[in-house]
VEXDREN-2710 file (C-alpha; in Angstrom, 1 decimal):
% VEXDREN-2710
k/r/px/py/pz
1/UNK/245.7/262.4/67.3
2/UNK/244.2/261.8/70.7
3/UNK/246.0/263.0/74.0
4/UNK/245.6/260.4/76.5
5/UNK/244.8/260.4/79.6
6/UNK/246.8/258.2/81.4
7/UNK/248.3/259.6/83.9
8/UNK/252.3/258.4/83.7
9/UNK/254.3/261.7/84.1
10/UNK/257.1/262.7/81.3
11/UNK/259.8/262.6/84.2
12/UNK/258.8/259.7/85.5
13/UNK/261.4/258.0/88.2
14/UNK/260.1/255.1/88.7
15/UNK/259.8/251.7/86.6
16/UNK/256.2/251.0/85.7
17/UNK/254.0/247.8/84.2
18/UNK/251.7/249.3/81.9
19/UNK/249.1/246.6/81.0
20/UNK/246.4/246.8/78.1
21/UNK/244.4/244.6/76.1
22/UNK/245.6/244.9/72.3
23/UNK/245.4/248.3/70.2
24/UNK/244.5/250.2/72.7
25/UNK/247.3/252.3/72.0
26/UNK/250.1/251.8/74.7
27/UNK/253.0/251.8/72.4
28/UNK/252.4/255.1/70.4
29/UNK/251.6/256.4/74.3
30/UNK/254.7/256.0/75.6
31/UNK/256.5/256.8/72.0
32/UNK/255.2/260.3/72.1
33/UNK/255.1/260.5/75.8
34/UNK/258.8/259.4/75.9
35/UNK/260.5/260.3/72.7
36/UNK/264.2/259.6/74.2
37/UNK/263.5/256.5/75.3
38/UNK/265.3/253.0/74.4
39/UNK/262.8/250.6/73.0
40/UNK/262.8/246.7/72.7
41/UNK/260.1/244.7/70.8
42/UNK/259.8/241.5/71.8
43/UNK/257.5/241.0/69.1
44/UNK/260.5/241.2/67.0
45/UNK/261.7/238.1/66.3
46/UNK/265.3/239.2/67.0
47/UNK/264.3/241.1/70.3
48/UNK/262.6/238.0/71.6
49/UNK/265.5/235.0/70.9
50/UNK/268.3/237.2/72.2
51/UNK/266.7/237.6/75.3
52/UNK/265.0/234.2/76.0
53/UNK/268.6/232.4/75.2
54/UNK/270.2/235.0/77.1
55/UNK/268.8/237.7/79.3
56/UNK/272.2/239.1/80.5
57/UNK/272.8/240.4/77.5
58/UNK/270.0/243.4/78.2
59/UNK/272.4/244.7/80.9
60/UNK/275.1/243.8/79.0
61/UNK/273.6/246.4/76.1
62/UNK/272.4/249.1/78.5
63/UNK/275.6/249.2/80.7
64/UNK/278.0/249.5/76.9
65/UNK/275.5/252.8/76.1
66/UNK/277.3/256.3/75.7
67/UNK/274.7/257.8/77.9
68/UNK/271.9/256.5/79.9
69/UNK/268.8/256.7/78.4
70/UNK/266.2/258.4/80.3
71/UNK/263.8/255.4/80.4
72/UNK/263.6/251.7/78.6
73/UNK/260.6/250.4/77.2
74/UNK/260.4/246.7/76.8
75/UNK/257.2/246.0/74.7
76/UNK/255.1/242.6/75.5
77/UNK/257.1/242.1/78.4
78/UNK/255.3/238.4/79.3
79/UNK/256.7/236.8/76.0
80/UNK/260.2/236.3/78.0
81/UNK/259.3/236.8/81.8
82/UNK/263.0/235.6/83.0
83/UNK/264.4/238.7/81.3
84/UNK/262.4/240.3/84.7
85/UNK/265.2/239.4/86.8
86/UNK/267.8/241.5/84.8
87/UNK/265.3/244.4/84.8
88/UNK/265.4/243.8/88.7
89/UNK/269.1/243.9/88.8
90/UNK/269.7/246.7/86.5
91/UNK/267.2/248.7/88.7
92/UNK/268.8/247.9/92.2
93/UNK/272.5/247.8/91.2
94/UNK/272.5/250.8/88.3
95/UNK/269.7/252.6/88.5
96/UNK/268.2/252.1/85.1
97/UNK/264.4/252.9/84.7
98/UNK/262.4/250.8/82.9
99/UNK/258.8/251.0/81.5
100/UNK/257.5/247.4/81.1
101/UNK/254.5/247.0/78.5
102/UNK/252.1/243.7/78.1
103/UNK/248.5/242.9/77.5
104/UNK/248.9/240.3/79.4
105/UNK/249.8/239.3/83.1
106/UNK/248.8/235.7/82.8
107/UNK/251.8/233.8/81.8
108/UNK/254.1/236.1/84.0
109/UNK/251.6/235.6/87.3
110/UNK/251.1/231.4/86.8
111/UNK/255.4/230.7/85.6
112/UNK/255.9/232.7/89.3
113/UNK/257.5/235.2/87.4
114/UNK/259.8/238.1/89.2
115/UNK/257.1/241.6/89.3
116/UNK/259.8/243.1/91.1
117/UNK/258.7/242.7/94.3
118/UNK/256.5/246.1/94.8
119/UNK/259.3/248.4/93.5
120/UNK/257.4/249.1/90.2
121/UNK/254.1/251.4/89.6
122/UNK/251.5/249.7/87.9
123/UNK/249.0/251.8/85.8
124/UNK/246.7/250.1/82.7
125/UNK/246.0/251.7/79.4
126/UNK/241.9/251.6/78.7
127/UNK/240.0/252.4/74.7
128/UNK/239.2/255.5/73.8
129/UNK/237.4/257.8/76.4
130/UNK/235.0/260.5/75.9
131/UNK/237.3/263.2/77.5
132/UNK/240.5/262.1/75.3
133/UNK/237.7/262.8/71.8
134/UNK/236.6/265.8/72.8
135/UNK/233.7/267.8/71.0
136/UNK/234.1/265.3/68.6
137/UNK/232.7/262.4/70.6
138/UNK/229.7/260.2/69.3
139/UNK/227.4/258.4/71.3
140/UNK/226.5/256.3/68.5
141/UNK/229.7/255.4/66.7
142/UNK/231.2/254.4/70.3
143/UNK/228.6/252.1/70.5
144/UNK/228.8/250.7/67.3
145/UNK/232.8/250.9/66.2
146/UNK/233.9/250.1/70.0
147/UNK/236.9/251.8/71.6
148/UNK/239.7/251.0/70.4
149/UNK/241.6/253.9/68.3
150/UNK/241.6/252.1/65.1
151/UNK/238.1/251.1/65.3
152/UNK/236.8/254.1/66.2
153/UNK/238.5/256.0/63.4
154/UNK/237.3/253.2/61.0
155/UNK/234.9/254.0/58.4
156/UNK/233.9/250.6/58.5
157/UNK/234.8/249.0/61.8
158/UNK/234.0/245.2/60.4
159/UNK/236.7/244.4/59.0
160/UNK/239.4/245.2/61.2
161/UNK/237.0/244.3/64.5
162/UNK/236.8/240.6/63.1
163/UNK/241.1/240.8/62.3
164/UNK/241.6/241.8/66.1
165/UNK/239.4/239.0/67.0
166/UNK/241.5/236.6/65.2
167/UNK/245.0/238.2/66.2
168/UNK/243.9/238.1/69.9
169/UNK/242.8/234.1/69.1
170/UNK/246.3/233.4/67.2
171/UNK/248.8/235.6/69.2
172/UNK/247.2/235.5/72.8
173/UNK/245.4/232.4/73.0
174/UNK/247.1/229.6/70.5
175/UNK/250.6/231.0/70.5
176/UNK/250.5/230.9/74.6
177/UNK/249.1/227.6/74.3
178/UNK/246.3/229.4/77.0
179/UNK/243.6/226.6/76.3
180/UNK/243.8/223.2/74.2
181/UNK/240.9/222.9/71.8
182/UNK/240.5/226.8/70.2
183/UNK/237.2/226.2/68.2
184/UNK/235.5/225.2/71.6
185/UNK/237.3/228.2/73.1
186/UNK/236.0/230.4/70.1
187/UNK/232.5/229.3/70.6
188/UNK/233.4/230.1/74.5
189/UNK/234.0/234.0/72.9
190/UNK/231.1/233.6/70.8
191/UNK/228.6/232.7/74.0
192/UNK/230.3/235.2/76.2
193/UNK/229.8/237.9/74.4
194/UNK/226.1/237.1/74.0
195/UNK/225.8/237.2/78.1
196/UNK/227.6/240.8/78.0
197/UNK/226.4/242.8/81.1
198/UNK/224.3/240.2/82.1
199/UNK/224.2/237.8/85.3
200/UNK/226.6/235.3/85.1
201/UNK/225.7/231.7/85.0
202/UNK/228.5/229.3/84.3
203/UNK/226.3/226.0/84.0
204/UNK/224.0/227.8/81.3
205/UNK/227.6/228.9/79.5
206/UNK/228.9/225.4/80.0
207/UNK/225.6/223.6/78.5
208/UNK/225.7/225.9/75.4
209/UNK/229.3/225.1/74.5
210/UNK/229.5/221.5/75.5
211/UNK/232.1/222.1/78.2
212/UNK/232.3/222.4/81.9
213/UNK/231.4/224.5/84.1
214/UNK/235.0/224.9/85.6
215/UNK/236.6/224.6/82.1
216/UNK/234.0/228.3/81.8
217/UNK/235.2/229.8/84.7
218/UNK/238.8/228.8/83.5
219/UNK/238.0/230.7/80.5
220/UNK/236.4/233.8/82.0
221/UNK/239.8/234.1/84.3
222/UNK/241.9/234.0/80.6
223/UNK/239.5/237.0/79.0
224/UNK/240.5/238.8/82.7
225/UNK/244.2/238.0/82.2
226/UNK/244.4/239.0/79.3
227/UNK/242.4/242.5/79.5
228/UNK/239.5/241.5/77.2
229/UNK/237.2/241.9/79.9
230/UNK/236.3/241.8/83.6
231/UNK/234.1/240.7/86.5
232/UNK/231.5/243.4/87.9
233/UNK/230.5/241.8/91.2
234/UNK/227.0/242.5/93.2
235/UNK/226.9/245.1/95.7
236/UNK/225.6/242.7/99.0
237/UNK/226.6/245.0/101.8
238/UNK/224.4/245.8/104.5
239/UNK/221.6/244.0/102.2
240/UNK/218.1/244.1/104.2
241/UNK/216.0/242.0/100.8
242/UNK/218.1/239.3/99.7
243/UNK/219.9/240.2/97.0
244/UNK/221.7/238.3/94.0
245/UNK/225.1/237.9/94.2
246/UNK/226.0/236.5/91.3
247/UNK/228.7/238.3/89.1
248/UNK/227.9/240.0/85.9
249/UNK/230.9/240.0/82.8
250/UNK/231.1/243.0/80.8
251/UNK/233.7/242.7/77.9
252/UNK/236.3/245.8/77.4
253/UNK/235.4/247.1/74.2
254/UNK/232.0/246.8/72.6
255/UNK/233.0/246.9/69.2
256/UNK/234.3/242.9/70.3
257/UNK/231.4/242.0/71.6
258/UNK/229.4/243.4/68.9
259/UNK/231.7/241.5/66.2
260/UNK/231.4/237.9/68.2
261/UNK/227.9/238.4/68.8
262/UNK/227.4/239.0/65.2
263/UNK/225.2/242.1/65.8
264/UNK/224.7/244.0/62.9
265/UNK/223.3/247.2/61.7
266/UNK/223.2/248.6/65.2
267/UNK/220.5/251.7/65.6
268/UNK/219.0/253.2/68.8
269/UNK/215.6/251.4/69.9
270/UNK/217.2/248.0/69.7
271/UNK/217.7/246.0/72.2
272/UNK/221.0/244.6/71.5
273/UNK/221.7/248.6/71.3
274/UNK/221.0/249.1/75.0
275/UNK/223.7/246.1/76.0
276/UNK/226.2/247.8/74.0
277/UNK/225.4/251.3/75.7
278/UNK/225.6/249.6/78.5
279/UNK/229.0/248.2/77.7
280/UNK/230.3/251.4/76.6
281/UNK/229.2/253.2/80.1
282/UNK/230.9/251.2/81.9
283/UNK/234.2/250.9/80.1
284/UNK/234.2/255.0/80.8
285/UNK/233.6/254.4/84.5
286/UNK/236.4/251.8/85.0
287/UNK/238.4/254.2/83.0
288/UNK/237.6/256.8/85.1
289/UNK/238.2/255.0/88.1
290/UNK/241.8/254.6/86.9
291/UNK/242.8/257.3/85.2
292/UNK/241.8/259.7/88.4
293/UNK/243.0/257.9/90.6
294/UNK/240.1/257.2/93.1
295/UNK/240.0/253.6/91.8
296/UNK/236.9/253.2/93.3
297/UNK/235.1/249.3/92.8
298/UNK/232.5/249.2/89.7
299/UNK/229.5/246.6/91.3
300/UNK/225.6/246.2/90.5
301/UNK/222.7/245.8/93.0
302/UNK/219.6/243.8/92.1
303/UNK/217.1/242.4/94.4
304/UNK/215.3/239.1/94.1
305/UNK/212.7/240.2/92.6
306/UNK/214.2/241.8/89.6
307/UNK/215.0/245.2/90.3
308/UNK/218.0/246.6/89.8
309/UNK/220.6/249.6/89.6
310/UNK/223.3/248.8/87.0
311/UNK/226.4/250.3/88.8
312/UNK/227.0/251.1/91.9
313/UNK/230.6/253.1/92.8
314/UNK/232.4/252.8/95.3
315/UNK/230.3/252.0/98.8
316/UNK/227.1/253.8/97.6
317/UNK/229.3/256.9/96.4
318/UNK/226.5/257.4/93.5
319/UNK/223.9/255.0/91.9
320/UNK/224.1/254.7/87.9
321/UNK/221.1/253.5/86.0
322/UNK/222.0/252.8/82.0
323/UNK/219.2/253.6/79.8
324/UNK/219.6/253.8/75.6
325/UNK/216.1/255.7/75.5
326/UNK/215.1/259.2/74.1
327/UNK/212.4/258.8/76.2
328/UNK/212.1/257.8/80.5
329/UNK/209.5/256.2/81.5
330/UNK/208.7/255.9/85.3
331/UNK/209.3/252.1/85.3
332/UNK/213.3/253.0/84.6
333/UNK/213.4/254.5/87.7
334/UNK/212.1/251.6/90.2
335/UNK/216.1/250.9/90.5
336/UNK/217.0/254.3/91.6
337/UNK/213.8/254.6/94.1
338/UNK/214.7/251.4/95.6
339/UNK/217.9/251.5/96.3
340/UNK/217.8/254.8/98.7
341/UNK/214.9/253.1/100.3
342/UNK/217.2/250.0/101.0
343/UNK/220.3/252.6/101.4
344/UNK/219.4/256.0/102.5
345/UNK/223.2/257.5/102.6
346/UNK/223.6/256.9/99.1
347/UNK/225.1/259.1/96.7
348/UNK/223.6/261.0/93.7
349/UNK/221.2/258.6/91.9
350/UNK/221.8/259.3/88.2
351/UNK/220.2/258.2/85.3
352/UNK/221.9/258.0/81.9
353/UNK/220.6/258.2/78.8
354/UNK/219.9/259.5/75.4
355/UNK/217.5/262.4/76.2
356/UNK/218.9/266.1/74.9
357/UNK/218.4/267.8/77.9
358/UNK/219.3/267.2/81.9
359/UNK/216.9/267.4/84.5
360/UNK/216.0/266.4/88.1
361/UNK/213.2/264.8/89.5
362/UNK/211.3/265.5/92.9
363/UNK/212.9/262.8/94.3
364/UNK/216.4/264.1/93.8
365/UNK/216.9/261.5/90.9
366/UNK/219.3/263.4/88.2
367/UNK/218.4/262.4/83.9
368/UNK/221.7/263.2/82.4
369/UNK/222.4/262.3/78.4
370/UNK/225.7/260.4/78.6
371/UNK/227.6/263.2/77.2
372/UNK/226.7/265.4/80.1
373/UNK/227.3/262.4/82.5
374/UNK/230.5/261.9/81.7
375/UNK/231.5/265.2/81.2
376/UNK/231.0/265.3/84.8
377/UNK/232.1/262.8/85.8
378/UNK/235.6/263.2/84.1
379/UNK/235.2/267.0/85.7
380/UNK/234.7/265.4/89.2
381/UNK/230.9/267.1/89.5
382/UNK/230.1/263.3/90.2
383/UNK/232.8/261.7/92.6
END
């Protein structure tokens, strides 16, 4: 329904890790995208004993084949990391290609696990982006439904938002025996999602679930190894003001934070609205960053005194203020101002928002509605 953007080639010739969080859609990608490949499951119960008792017996399988298939897919390839060193040998010694497919790293990276020493491409599968929607794209119901494909195509996202919060709890948490008490982890979620895009502090987090403040940070690395969300660190170079450096946590899809946060009946004007258009506008920028292959670093800048440019790309290569306002008001800009004050060679200054029409200020400061912005950006007009 949706033609991807990730940008794995049809002919690929190389093995690949493609991570993603849940639902975001990596199977049916790589099902259309290769439709004579060989695919294990090791969802599937059967899939996932063969190879954990015996992970020969993948070679043994592909080398009794007819013909070689033009690529194997292994689906939630952490579930069984030793079957990584057959997939090693079966790349060196036959030349089999594989594409390897997880939404999660974490129990491969801390068991040591074989990632095939550098031989294999790594690419990661993001929600729903403007450009892969179209004309059909919605401000609004990206900011309410989130973007995962389901979701998004839900006419009520509720119920199956609060179903993937549960699966991810059950299936990547509890079964992976990630942490040891899951209602303190739950109200962990629940508190983390309330700090969306905000500065990060972990004693705050830790007073309000009755943990500590390295069990917190323990738990913000498990939401980054398992793709639910990420760090955005502070922009501090060649700071004249002192600066925060603090890190803020932006989850990957709003439509999770908006579920554990409980927010409900989401409308423009709110203020919960403008964290969650906040949300959104970044999950397009790391996407972008990806999916284009510039991979530039997502960061903030904020000075002591409050104020503050939301993201910053690259070193200085633009300035992105996030506003969910009809309306700018002069005050919205002290971020933008400031930061060409501090940093004179910085890129455009943009800010986003949900006025109809674009324009640009004396200053040089460009007011884009976010489906202009990102229809430049995904065009390149901004990077």
């Amino acid at each position: 329904m949706f033609h991807r953007s990730l940008p794995i080639p049809p002919d690929i010739q190389d093995t690949f890790f493609l991570w993603g969080s849940r639902q975001t859609g990596k199977t049916t990608f790589l099902l259309e995208r290769f439709p004579g490949a060989l695919r294990f499951d090791l969802l599937k119960s059967r899939d996932f004993v063969r190879f954990s008792r015996d992970p020969e017996s993948l070679g043994q399988q592909l080398l009794a084949l007819p013909a070689r298939p033009p690529l194997v897919l292994i689906d939630e390839i952490q579930k069984v990391p030793q079957l990584l060193d057959e997939v090693q040998r079966l790349m060196v010694e036959h030349g089999f290609v594989f594409g390897l497919c997880g939404s999660s790293a974490r129990k491969l990276r801390r068991g040591h696990a074989n990632l095939l020493g550098g031989r294999a491409l790594r690419f990661e599968m993001f929600g729903l982006t403007t450009q892969e929607v179209g004309d059909q794209a919605d401000v609004v119901r990206f900011v309410k439904h989130g973007v995962l494909p389901r979701h998004y195509l839900a006419l009520n996202p509720e119920p199956p938002l609060r179903a993937y919060v549960e699966d991810y709890l059950r299936l990547e948490v509890a079964q992976e025996g990630l942490v040891r008490n899951l209602n303190a982890f739950y109200d962990f979620l629940r508190a983390a999602a309330l700090g969306d895009t905000e500065i990060l502090n972990f004693e705050n987090v830790a007073r309000e679930c009755g943990v500590s403040a390295p069990t917190v940070r323990e738990h913000y690395q498990i939401l980054v190894d398992t793709l639910l969300g990420a760090f955005v660190p502070a922009f501090t170079s060649r700071a004249k003001r002192r600066v925060i450096q603090a890190p803020k946590f932006f989850f990957h899809d709003v439509g999770t934070v908006n579920t554990l946060a409980r927010r409900r009946g989401l409308e423009p004007g709110q203020e919960v609205f403008g964290k969650a258009f906040e949300n959104w506008i970044c999950h397009e920028l790391r996407a972008h960053a990806s999916y284009s292959g510039l991979h530039y670093e997502l960061r903030y800048w904020r000075l002591a005194t409050g104020t503050e440019v939301d993201f910053i790309l690259g070193d200085l290569e633009a300035a992105i203020e996030v506003k969910a306002t009809e309306r700018v008001r002069p005050q919205y800009l002290a971020g933008l101002r400031a930061i060409q004050e501090e940093h004179p060679s910085v890129g455009p200054r943009i800010l986003v928002c949900l006025e109809g029409t674009p324009r640009q200020l004396d200053d040089g400061i460009l007011v884009l509605p976010a489906l202009e912005f990102l229809k430049r950006l995904w065009a390149g007009e901004i990077l």
